[in-house]
ChimeraX commands (.cxc) that place a marker at each C-alpha (Angstrom):
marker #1 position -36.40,-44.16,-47.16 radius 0.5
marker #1 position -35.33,-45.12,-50.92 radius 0.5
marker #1 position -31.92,-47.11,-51.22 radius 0.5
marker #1 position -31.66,-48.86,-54.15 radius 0.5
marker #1 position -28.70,-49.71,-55.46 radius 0.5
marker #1 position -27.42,-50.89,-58.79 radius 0.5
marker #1 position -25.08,-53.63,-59.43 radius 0.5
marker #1 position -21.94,-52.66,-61.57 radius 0.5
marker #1 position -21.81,-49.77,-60.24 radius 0.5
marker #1 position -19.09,-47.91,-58.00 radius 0.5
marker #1 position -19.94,-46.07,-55.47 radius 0.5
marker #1 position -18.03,-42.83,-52.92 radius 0.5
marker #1 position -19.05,-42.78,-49.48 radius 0.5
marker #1 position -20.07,-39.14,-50.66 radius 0.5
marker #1 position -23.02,-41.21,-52.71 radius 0.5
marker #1 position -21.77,-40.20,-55.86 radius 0.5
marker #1 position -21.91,-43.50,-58.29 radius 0.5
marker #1 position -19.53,-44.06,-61.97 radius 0.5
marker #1 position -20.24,-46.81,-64.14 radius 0.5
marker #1 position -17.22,-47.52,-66.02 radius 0.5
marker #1 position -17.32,-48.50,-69.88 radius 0.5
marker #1 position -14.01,-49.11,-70.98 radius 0.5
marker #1 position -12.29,-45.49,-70.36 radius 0.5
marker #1 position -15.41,-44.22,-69.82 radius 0.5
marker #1 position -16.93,-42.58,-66.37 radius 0.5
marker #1 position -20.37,-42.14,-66.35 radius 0.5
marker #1 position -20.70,-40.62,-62.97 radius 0.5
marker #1 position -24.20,-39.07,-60.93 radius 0.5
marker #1 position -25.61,-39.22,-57.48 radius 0.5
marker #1 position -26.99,-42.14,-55.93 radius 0.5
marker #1 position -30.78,-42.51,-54.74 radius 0.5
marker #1 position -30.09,-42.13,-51.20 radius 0.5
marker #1 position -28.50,-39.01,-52.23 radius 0.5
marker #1 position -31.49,-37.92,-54.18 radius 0.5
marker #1 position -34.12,-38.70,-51.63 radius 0.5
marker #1 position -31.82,-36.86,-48.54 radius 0.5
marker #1 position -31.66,-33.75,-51.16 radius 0.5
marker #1 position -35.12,-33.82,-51.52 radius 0.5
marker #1 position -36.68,-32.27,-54.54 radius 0.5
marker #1 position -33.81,-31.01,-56.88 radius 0.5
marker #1 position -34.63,-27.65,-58.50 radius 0.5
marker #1 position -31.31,-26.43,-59.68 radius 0.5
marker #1 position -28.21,-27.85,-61.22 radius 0.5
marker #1 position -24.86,-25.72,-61.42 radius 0.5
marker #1 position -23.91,-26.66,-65.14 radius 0.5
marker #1 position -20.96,-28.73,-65.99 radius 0.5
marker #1 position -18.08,-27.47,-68.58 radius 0.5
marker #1 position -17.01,-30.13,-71.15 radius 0.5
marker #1 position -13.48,-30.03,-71.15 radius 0.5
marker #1 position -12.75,-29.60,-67.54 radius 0.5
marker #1 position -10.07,-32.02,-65.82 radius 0.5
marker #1 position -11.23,-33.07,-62.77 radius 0.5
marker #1 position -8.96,-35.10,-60.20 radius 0.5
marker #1 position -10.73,-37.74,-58.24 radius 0.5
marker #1 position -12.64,-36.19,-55.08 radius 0.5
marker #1 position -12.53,-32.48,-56.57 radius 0.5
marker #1 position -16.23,-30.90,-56.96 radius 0.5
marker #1 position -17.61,-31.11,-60.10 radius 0.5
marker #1 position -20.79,-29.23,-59.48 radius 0.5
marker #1 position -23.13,-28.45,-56.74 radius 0.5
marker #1 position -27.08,-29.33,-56.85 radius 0.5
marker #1 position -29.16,-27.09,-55.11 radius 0.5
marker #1 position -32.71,-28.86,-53.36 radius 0.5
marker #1 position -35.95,-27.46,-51.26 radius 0.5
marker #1 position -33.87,-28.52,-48.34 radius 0.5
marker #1 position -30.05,-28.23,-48.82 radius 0.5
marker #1 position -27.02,-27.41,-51.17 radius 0.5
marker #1 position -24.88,-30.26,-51.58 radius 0.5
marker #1 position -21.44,-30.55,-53.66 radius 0.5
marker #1 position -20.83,-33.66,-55.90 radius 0.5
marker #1 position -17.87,-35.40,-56.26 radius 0.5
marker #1 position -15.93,-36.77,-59.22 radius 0.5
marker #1 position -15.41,-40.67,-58.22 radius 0.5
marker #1 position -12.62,-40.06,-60.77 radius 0.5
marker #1 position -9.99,-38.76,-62.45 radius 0.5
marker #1 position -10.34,-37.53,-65.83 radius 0.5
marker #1 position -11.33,-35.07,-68.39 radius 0.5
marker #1 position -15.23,-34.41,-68.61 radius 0.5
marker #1 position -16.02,-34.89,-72.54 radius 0.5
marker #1 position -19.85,-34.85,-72.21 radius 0.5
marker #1 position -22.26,-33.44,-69.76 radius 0.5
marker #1 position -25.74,-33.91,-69.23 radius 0.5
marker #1 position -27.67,-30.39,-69.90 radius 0.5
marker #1 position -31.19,-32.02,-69.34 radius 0.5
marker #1 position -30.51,-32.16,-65.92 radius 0.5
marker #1 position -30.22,-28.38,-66.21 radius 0.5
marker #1 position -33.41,-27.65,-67.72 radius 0.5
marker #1 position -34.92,-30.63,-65.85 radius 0.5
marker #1 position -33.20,-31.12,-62.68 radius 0.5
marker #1 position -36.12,-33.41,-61.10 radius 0.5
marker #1 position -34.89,-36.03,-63.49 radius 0.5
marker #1 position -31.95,-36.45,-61.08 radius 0.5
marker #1 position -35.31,-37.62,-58.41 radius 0.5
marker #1 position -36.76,-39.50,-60.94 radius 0.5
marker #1 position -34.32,-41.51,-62.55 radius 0.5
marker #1 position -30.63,-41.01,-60.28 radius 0.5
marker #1 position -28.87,-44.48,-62.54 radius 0.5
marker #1 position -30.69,-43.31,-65.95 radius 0.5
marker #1 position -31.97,-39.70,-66.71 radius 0.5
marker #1 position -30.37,-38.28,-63.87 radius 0.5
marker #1 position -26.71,-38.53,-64.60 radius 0.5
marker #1 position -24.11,-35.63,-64.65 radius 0.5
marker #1 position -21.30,-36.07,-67.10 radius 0.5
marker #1 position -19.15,-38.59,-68.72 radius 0.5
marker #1 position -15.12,-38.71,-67.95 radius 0.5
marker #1 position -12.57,-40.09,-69.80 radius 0.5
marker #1 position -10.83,-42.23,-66.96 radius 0.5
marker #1 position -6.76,-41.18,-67.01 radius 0.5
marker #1 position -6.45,-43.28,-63.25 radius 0.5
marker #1 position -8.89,-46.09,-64.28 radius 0.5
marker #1 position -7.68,-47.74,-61.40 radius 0.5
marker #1 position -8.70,-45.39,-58.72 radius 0.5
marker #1 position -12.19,-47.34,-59.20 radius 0.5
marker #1 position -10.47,-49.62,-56.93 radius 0.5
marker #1 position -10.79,-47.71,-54.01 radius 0.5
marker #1 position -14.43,-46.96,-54.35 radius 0.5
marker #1 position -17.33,-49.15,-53.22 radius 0.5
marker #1 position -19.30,-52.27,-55.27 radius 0.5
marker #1 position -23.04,-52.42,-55.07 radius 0.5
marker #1 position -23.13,-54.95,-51.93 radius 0.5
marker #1 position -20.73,-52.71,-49.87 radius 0.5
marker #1 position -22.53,-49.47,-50.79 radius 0.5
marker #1 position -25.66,-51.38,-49.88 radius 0.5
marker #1 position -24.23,-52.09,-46.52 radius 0.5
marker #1 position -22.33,-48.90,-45.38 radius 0.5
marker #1 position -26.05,-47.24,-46.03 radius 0.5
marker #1 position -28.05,-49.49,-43.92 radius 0.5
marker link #1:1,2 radius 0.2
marker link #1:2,3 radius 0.2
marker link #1:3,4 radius 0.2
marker link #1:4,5 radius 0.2
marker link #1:5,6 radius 0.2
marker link #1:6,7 radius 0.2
marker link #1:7,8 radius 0.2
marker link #1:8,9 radius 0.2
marker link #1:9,10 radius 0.2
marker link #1:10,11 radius 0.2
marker link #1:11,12 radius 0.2
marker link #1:12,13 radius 0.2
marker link #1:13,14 radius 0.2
marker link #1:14,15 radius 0.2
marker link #1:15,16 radius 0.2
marker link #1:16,17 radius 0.2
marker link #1:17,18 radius 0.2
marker link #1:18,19 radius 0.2
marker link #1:19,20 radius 0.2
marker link #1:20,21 radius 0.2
marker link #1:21,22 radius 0.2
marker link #1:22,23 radius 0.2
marker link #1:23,24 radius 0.2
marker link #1:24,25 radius 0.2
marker link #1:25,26 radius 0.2
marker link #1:26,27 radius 0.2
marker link #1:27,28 radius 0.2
marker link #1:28,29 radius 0.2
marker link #1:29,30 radius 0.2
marker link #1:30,31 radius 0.2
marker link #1:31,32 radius 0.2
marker link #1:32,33 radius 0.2
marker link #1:33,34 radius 0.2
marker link #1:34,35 radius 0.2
marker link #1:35,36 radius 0.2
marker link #1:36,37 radius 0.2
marker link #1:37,38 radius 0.2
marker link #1:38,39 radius 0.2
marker link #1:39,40 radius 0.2
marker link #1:40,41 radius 0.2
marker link #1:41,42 radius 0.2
marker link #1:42,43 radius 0.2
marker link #1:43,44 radius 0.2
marker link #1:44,45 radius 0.2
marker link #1:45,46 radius 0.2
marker link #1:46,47 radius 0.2
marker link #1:47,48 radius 0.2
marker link #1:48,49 radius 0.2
marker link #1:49,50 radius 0.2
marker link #1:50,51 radius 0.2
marker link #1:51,52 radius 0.2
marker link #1:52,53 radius 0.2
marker link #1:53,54 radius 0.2
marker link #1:54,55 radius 0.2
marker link #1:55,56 radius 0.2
marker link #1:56,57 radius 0.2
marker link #1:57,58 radius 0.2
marker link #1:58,59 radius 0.2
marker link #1:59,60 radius 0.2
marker link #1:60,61 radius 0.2
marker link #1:61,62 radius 0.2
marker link #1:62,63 radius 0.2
marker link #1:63,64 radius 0.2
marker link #1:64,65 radius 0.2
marker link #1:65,66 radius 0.2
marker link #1:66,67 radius 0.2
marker link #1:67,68 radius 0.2
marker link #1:68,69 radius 0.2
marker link #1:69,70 radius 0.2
marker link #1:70,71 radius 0.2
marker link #1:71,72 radius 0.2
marker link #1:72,73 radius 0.2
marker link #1:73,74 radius 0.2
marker link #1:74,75 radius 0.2
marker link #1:75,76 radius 0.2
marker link #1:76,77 radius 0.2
marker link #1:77,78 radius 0.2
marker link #1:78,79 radius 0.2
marker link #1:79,80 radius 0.2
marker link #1:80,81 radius 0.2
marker link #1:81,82 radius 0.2
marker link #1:82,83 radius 0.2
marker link #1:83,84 radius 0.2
marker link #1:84,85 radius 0.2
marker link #1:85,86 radius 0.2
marker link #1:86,87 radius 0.2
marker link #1:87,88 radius 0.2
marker link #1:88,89 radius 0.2
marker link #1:89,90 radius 0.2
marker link #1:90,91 radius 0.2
marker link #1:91,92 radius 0.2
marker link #1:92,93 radius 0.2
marker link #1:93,94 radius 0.2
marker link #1:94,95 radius 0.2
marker link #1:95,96 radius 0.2
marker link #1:96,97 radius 0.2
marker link #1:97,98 radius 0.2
marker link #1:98,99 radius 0.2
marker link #1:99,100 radius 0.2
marker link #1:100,101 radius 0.2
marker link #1:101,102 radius 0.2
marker link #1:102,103 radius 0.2
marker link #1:103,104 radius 0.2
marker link #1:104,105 radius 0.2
marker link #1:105,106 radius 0.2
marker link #1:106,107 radius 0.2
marker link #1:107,108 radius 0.2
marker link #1:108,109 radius 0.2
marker link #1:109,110 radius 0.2
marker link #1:110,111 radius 0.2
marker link #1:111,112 radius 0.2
marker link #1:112,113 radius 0.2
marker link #1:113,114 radius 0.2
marker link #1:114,115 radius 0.2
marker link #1:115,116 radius 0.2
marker link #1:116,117 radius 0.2
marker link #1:117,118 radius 0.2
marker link #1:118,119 radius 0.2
marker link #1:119,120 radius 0.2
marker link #1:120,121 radius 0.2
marker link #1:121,122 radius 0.2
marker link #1:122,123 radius 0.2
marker link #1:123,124 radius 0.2
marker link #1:124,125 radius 0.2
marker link #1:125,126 radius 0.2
marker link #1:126,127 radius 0.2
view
């Protein structure tokens, strides 16, 4: 089983990950997610512009073996989101912390990364 997890990072115990630059949410799924999805083949597209409060679905990913909702780790307003994983959704696979991310928030509750997970806890509530 593939669990690798990156530091910096925050993590949901829904596996959904957000790096945080500045006011900036960079949010996707994390590799354990990716490998229990199996392959991804499809990728319900993401609307710039859409508020999202932390926990509400922000789109749902659609695998060989299962359809699975992802979570915003935040609250914000979705500026930018990634339409290669659209076209390509086995980048989400291939790369889950590069390639493979959804869409970037601007944080409005930039503290609500407090109540989500570091690398080292992550690491440990998926052992």
């Amino acid at each position: 089983m593939s669990n690798k997890v990156l530091e910096g990072l925050f993590y949901t115990k829904n596996d959904e990950w957000v790096k945080v630059e500045d006011d900036l949410g960079t949010i996707g799924i994390s590799d354990y997610a990716q490998d229990q999805l199996g392959d991804i083949v499809y990728v319900e597209e993401i609307k710039k512009g859409t508020i999202v409060n932390q926990g509400d679905i922000i789109t749902t990913v659609e695998s060989v073996k299962a359809v699975a909702e992802v979570y915003s780790p935040i609250s914000g307003e979705v500026i930018e989101a990634n339409h290669t994983i659209i076209d390509e959704p086995s980048h989400i696979n291939g790369d889950p912390y590069g390639k493979g991310w959804f869409a970037k928030i601007k944080m409005s509750k930039p503290e609500e990364t407090k109540e989500l997970m570091n690398a080292s806890d992550y690491g440990d509530y998926r052992k």
